[in-house]
Backbone as numpy.savetxt, mean C-alpha at the origin, in Angstrom:
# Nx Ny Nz CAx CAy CAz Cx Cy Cz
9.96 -0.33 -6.94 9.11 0.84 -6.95 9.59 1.85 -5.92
10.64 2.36 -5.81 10.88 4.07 -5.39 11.37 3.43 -3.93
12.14 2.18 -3.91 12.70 1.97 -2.43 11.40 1.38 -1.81
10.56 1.35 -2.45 8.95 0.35 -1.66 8.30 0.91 -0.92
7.36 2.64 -1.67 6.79 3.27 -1.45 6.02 3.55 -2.92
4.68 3.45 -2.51 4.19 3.72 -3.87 3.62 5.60 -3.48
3.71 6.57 -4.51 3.62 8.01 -4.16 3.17 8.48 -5.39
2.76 9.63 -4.63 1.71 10.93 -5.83 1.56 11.79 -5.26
2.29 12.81 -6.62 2.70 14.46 -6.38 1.73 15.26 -5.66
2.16 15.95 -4.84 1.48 16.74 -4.27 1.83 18.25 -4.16
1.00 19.62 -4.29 1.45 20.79 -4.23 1.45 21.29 -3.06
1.92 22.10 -2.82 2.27 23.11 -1.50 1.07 23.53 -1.11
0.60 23.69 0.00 -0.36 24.42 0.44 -0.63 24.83 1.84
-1.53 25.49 2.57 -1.19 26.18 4.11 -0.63 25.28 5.01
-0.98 23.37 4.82 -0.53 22.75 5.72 0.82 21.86 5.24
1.03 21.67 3.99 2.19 20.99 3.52 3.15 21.92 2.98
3.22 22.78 2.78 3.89 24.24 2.93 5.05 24.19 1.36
5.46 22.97 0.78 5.71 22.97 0.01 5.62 21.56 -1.00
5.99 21.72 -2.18 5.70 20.55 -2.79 6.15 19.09 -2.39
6.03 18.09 -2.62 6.17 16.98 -2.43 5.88 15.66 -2.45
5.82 14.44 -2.68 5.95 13.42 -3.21 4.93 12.69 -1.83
3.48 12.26 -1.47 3.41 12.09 -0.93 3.16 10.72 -0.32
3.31 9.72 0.56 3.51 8.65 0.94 2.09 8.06 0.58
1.75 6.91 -0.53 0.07 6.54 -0.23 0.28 4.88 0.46
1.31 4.71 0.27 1.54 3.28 1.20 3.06 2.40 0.87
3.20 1.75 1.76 4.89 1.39 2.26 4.66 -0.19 2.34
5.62 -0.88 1.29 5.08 -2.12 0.91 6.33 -3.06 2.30
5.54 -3.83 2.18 5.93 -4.45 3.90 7.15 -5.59 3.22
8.60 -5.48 4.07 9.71 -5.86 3.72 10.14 -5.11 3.05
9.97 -4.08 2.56 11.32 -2.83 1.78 12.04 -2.07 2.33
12.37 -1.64 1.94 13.87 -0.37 2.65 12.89 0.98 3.30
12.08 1.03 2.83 11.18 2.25 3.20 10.53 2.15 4.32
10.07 0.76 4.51 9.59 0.30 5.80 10.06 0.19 6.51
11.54 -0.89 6.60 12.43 -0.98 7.55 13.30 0.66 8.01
13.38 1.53 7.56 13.69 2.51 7.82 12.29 3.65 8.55
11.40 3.32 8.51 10.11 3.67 9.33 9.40 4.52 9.05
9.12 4.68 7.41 8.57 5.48 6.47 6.95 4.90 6.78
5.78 5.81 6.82 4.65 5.49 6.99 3.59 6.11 5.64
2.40 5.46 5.75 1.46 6.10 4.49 1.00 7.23 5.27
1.12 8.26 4.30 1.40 9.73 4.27 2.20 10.74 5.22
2.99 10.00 4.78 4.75 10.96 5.15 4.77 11.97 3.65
5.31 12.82 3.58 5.38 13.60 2.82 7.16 13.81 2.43
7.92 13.54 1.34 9.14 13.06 0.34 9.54 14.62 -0.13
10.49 15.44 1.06 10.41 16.93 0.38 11.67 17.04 -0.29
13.09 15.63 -0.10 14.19 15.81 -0.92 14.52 14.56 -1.57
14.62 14.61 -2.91 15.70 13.40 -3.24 17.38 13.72 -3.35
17.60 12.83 -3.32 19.13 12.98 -3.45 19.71 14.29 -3.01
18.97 15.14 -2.20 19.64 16.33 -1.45 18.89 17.50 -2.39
17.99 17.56 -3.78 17.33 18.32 -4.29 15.95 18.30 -3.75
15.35 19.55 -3.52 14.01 19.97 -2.71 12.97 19.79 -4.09
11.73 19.07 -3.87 11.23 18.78 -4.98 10.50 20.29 -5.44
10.53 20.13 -6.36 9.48 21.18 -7.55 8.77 20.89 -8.46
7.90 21.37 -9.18 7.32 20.85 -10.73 8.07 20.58 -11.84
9.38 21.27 -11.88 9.98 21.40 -12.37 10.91 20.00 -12.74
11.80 19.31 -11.32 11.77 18.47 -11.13 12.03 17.14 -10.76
10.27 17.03 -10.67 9.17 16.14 -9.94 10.05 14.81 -10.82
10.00 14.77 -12.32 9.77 13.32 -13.00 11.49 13.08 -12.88
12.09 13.55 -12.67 13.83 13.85 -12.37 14.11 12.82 -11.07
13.10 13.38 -10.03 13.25 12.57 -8.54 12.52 11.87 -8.55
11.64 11.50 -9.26 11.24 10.15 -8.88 11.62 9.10 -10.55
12.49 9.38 -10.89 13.58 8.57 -11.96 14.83 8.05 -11.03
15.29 9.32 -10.01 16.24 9.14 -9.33 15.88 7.55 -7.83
14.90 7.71 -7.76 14.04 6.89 -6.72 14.37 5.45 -7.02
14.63 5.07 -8.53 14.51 4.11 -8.98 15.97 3.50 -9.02
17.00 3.69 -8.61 18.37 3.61 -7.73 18.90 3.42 -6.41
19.57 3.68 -6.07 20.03 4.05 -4.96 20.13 5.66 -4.52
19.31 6.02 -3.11 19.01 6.91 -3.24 18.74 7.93 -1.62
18.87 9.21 -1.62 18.56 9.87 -0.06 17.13 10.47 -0.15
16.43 10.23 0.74 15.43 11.21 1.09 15.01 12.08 2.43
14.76 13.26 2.49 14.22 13.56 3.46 12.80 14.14 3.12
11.86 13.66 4.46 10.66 13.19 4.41 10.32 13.58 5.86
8.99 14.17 5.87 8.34 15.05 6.97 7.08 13.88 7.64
6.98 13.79 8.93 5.89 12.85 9.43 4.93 13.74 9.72
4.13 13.67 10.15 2.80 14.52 10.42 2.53 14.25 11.95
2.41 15.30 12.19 2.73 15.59 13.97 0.72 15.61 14.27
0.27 14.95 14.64 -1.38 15.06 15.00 -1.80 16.36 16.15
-1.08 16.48 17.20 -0.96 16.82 18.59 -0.94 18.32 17.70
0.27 18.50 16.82 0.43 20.10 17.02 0.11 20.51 15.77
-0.93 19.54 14.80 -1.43 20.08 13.63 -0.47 20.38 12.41
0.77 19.59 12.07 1.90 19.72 11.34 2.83 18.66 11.20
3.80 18.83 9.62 4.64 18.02 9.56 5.95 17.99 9.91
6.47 17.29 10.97 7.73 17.51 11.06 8.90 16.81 10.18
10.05 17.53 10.13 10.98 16.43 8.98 12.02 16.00 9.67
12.05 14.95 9.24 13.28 13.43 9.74 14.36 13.99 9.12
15.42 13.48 9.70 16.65 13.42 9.48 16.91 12.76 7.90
17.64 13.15 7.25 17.84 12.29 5.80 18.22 10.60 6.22
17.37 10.00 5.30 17.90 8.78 5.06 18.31 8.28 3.40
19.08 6.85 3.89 19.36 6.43 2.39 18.74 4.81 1.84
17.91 4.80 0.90 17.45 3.83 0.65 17.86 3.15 -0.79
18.28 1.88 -0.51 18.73 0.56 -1.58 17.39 0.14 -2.14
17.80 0.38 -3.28 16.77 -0.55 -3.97 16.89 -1.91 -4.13
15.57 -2.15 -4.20 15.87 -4.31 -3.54 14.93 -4.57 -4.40
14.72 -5.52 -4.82 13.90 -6.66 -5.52 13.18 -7.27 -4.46
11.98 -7.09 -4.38 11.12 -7.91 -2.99 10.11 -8.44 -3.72
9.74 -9.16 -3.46 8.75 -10.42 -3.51 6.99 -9.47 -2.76
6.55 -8.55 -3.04 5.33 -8.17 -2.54 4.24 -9.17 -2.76
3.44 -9.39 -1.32 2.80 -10.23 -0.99 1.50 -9.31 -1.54
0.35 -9.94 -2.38 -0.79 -8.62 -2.53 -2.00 -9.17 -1.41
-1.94 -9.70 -0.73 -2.78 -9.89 0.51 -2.17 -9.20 1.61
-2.41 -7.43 1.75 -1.63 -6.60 2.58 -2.23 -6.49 4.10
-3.67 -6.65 3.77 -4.15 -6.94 5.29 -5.69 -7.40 5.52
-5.76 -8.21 6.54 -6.97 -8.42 6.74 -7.75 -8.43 8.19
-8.45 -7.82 8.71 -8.67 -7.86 9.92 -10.44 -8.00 9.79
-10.88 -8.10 10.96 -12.21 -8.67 11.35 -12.50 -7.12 12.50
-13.92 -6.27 11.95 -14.00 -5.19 12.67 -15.61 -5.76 13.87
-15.29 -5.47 15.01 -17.13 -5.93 15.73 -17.74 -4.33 16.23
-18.49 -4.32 15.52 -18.91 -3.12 15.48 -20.17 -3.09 16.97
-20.47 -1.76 17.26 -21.26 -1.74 18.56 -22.20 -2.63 18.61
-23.07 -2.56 17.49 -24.17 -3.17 17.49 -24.34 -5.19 17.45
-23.11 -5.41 17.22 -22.71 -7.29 17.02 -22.14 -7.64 15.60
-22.59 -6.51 14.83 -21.90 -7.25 13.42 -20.84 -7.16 13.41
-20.20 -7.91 12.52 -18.72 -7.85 12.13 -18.60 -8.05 10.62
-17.71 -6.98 10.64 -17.23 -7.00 9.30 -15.69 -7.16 9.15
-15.61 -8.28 7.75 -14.29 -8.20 7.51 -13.90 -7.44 6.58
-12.57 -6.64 6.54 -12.20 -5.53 5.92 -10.62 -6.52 5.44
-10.65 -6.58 4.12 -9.58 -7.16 3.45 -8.76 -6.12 2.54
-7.48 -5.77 2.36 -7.07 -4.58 1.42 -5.71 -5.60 0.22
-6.24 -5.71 -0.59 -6.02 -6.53 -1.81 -5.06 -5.78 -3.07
-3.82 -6.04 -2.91 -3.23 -4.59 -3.56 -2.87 -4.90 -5.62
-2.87 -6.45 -5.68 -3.19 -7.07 -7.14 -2.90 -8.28 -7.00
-3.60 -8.99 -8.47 -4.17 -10.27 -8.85 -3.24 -10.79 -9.01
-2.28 -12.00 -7.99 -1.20 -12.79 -8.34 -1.45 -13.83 -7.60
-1.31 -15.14 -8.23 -1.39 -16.19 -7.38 0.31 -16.86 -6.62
1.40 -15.99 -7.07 2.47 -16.25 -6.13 3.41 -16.63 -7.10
4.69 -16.68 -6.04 5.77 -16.79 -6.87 5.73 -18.15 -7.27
5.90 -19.26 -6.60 5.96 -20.89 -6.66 4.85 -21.78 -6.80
3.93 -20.96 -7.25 2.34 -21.92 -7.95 1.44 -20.69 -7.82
0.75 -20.94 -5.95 -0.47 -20.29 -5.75 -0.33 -19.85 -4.64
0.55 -19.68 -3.68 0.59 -19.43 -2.16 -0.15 -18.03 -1.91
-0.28 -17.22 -2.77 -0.80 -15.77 -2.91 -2.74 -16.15 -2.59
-2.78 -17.13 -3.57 -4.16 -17.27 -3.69 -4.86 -18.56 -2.56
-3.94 -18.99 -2.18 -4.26 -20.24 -0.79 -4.16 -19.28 0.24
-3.40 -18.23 0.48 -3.12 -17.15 1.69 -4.79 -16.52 1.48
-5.38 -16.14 0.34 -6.60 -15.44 0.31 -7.41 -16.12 0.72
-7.64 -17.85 0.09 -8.29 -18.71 0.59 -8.47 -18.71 2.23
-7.03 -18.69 3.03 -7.12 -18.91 4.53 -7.83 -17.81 5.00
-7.65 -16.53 4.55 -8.14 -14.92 4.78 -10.12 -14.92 4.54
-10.50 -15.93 3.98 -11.79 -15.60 4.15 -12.35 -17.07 4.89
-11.41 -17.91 4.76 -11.93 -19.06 5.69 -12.00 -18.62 6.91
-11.21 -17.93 7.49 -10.97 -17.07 9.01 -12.16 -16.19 8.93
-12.68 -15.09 7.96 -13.83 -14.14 8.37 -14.86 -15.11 8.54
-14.86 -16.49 7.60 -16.51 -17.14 7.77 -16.34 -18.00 9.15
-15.09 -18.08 9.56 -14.95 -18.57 11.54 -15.50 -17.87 12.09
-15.31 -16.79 12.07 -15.52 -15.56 13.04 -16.63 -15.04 12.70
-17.35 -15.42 11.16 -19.02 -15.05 11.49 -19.19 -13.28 10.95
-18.41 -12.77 10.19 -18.35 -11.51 9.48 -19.56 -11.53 8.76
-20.41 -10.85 8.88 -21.76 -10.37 8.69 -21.57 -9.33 6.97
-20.73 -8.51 6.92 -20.39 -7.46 6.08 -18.82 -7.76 5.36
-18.47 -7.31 4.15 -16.96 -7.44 3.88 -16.50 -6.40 3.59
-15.88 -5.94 3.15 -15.11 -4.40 2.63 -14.43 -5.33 1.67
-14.11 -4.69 0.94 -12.29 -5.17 0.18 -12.14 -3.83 -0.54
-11.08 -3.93 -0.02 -10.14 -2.27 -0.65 -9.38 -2.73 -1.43
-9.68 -2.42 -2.87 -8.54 -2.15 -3.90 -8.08 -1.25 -4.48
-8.12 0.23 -3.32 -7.40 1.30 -3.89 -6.02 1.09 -4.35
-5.35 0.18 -4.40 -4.16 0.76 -4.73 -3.61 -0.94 -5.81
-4.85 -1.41 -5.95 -4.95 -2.61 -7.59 -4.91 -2.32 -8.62
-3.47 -2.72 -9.37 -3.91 -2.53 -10.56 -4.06 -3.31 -11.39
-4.37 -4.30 -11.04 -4.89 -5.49 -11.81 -4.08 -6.84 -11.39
-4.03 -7.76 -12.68 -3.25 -8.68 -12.92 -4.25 -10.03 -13.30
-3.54 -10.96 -12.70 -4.07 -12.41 -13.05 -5.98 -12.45 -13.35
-6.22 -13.05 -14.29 -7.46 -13.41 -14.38 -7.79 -14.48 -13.45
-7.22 -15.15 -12.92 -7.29 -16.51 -12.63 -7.35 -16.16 -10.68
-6.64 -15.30 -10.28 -6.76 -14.57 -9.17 -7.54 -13.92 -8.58
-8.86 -13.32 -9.73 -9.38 -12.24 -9.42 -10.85 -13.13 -9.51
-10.56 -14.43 -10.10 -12.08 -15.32 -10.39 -11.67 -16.05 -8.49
-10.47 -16.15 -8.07 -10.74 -17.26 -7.26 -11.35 -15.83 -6.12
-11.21 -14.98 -5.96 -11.59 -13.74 -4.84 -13.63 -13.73 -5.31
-13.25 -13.50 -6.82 -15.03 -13.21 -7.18 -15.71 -14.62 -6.09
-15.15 -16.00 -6.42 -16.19 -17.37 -6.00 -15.76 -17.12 -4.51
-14.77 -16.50 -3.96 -14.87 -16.39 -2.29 -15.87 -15.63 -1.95
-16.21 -14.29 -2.38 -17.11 -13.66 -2.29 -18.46 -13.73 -2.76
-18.63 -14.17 -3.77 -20.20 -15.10 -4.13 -20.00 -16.48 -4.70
-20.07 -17.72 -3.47 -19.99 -19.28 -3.98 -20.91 -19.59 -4.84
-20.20 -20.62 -5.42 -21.87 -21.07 -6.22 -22.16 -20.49 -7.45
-21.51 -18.90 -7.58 -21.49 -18.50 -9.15 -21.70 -18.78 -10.29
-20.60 -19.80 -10.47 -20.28 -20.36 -11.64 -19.20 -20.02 -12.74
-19.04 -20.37 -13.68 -17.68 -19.65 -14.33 -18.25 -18.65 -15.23
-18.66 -16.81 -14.96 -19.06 -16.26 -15.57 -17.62 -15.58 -15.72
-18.10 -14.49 -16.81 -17.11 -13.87 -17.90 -17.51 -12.49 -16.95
-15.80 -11.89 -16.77 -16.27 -10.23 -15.89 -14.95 -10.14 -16.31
């Protein structure tokens, strides 16, 4: 997937000043990462062409190769994006883990919530390690006593049935085997 950045077009406007491809997240072990690409960096060249509407479906065909980009970070301090030096990214075959993160938040008041971000339904390459990794991920929030959960699946697009029942019975035990 595009050097292991998943992205969506974006138009020019007072603060992104021109069109571009924008970063919605950087899959951990790819070329995009290891080169220090972050979610929402903004993708203003491929292969040395400045993106346009025109084209948009051209460079990100080209993405799917071997390939250069230059790409602007977002400066907080001075309200703007600055742009990196060109880089060049190999496309690789990676193994994406869809258990991308999980942390435990303690909020002022004592609760805690766990916030899990779940990116799709796979139980792994070599059986289930995908879905025993989820298993450990909520055995850890019910250690720690997480009061609230989040789970973010902005960026799921599905998959395994069998994946998405073992997350439903983590999140309500006792269920049973209903049809969803």
């Amino acid at each position: 997937t595009e050097g292991g950045v998943e992205i969506r077009y974006v138009a020019a406007d007072s603060i992104i000043e021109q069109d571009a491809l924008q970063v919605l997240y950087v899959k951990n072990g790819s070329p995009a990462k290891r080169a220090g690409m972050k979610r929402g960096d903004l993708i203003t060249k491929v292969n040395g062409a400045t993106l346009n509407p025109t084209n948009i479906g051209s460079s990100i065909s080209a993405m799917r190769s071997n390939h250069t980009l230059v790409y602007r970070t977002y400066d907080r301090v001075n309200n703007r994006y600055d742009e990196q030096p060109e880089i060049a990214l190999d496309v690789e075959v990676i193994a994406e883990n869809p258990n991308f993160l999980d942390t435990v938040y303690t909020l002022e008041w004592g609760e805690k919530v766990g916030y899990y971000v779940y990116h799709f339904f796979d139980d792994g390459i070599a059986g289930n390690e995908y879905d025993e990794e989820m298993d450990a991920v909520f055995a850890r929030f019910q250690a720690q006593g997480i009061t609230d959960l989040i789970v973010d699946f902005r960026y799921n697009g599905g998959g395994l049935v069998s994946s998405s029942r073992n997350l439903a019975s983590l999140i309500g035990p006792n269920v049973g085997n209903k049809i969803f």
